[in-house]
N, CA, C and O atoms as a DFTB+ gen file, in Angstrom:
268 C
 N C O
     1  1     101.938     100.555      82.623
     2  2     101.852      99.230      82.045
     3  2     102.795      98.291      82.790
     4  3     103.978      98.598      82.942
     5  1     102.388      97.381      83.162
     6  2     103.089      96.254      83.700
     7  2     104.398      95.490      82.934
     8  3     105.483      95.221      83.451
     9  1     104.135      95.329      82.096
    10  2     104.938      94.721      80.930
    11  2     105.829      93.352      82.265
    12  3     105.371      92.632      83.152
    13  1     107.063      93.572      81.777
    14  2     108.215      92.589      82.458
    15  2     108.304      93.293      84.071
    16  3     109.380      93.333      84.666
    17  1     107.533      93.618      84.434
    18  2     107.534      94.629      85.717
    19  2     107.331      93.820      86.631
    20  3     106.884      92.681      86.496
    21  1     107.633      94.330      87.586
    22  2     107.159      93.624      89.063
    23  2     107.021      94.017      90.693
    24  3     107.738      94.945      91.067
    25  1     106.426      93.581      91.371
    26  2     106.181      94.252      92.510
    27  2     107.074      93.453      93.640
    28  3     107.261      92.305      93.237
    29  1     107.606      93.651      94.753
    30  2     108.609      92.957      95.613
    31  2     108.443      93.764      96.818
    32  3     108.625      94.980      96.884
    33  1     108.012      92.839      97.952
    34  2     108.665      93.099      99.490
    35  2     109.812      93.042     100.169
    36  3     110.432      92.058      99.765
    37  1     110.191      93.405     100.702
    38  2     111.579      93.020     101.153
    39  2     112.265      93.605     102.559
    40  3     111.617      94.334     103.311
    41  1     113.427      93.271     102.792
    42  2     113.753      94.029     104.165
    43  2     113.941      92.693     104.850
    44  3     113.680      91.567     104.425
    45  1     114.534      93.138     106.192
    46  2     114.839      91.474     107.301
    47  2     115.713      90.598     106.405
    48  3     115.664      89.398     106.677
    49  1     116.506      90.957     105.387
    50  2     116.663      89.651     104.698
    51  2     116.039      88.592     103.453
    52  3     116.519      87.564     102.976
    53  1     114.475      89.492     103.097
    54  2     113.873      88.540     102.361
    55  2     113.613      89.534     101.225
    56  3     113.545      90.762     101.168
    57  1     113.494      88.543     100.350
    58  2     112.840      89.513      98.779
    59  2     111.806      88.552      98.312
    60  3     111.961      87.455      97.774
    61  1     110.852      89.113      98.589
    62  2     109.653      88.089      97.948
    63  2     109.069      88.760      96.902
    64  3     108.897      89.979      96.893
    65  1     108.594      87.612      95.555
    66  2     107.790      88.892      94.372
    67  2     106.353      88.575      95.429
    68  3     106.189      87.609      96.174
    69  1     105.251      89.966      95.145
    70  2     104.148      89.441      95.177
    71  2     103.164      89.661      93.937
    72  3     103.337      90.386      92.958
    73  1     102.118      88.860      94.241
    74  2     101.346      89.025      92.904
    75  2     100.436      89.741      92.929
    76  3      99.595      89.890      93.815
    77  1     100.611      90.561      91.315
    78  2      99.793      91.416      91.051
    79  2      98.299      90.997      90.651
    80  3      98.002      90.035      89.944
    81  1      97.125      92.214      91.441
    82  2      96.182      91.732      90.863
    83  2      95.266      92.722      90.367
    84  3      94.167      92.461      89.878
    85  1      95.991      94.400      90.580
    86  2      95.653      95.303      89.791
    87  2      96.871      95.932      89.585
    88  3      97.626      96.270      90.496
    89  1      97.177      96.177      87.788
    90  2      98.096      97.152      87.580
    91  2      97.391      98.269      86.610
    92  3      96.525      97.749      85.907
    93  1      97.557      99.723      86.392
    94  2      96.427     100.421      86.144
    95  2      97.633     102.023      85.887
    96  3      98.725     102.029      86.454
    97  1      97.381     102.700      85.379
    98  2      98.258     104.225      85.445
    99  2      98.091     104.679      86.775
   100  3      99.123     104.860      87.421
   101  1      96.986     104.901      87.323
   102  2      97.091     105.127      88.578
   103  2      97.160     104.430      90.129
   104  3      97.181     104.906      91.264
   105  1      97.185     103.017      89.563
   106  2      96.522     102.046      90.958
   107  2      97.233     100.562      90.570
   108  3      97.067      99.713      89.694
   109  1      98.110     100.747      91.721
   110  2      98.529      98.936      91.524
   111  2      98.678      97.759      92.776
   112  3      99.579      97.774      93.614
   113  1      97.731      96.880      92.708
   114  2      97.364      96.077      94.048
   115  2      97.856      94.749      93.864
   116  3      97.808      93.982      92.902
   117  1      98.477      94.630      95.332
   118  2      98.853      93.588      94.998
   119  2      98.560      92.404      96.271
   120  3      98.088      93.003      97.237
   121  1      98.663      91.315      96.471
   122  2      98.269      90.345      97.312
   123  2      99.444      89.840      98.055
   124  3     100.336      89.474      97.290
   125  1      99.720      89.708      99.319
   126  2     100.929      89.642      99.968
   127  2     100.317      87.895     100.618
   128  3      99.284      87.552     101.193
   129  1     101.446      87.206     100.201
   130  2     101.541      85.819      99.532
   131  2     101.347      84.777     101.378
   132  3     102.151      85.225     102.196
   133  1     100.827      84.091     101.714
   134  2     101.164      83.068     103.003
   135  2     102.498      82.667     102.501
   136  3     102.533      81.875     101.560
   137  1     103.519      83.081     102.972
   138  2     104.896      82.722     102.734
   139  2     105.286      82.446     103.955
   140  3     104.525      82.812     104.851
   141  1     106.468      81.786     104.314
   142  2     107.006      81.609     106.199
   143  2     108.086      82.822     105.959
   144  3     108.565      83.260     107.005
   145  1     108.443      83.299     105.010
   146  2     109.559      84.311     105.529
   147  2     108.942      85.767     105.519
   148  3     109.684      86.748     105.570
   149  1     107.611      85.880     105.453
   150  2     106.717      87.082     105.864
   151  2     106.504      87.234     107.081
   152  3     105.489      86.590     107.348
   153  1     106.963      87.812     108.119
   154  2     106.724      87.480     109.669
   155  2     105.463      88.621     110.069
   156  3     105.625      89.774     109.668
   157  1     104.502      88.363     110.678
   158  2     103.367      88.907     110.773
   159  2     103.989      89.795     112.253
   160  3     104.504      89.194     113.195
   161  1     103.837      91.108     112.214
   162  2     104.214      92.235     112.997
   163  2     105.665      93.087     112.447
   164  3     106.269      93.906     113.139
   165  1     105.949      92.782     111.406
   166  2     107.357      93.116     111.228
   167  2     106.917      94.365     109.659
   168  3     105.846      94.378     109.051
   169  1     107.741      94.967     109.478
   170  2     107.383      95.834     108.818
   171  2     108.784      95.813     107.573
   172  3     109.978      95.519     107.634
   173  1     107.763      96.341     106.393
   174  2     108.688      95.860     105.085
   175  2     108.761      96.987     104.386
   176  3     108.214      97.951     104.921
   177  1     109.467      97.237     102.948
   178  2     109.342      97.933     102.155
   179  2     108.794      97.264     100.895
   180  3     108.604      96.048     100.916
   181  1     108.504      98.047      99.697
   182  2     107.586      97.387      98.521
   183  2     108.090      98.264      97.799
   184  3     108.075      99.461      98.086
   185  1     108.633      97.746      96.704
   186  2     108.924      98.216      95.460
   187  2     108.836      97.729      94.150
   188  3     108.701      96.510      94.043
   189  1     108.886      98.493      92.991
   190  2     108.750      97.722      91.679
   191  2     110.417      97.883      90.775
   192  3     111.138      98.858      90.562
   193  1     110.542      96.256      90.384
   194  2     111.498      96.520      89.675
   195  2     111.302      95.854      88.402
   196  3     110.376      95.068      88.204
   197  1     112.105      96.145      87.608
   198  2     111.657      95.600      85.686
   199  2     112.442      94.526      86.063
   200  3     112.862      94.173      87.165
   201  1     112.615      93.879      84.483
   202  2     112.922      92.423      84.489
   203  2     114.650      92.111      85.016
   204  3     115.172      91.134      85.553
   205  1     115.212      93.498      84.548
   206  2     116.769      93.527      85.243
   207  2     117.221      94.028      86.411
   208  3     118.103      94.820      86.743
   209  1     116.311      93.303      87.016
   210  2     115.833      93.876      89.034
   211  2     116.100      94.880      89.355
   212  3     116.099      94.911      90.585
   213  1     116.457      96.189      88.755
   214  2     116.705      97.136      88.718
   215  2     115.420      98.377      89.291
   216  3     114.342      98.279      88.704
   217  1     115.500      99.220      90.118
   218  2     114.009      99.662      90.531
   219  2     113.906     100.728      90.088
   220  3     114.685     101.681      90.105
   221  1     112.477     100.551      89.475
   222  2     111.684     102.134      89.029
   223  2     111.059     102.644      89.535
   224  3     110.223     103.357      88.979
   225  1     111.184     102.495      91.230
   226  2     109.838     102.720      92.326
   227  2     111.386     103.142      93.363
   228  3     112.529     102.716      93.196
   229  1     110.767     104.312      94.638
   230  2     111.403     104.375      95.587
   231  2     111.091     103.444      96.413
   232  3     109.956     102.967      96.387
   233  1     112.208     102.932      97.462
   234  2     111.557     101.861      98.417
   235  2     111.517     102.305      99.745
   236  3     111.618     101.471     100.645
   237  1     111.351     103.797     100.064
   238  2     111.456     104.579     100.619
   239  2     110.039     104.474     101.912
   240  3     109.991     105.125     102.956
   241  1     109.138     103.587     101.480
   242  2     107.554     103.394     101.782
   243  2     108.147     102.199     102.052
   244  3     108.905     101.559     101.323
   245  1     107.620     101.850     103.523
   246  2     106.929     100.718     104.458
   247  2     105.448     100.248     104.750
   248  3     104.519     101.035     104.934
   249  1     105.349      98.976     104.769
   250  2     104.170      98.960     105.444
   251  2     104.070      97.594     106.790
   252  3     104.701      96.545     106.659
   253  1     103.656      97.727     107.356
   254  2     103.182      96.826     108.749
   255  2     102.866      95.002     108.332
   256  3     101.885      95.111     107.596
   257  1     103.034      94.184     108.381
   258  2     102.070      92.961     107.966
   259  2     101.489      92.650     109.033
   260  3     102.095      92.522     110.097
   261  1     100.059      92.462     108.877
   262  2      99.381      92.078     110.098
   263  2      99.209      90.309     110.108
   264  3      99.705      89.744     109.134
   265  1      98.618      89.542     111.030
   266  2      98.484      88.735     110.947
   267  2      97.223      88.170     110.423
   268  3      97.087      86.950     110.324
């Protein structure tokens, strides 16, 4: 359940939320935002943290942003 939850990129310096547009027991998708501090070739981590930014997700997982 999503509740006060949230999903976040981060790394290089930036913490961006992104928005969710499936959250599910098994499956949660999310949309990675036209922001300028997203640099297209650079690679991030994604994690979820509750409302006291605190994380309930490892951020241990990267992924690539393409352009």
């Amino acid at each position: 359940m999503q509740g006060p939850n949230r999903v976040l990129l981060g790394g290089h310096g930036i913490s961006v939320l992104l928005p969710v547009t499936l959250w599910s027991p098994t499956r949660i998708a999310v949309t990675i935002p036209d922001d300028p501090l997203i640099a297209a070739g650079q690679t991030y981590y994604i994690g979820i943290q509750n409302d006291q930014s605190q994380w309930l997700s490892g951020i241990d997982k990267s992924i690539a942003v393409c352009q």
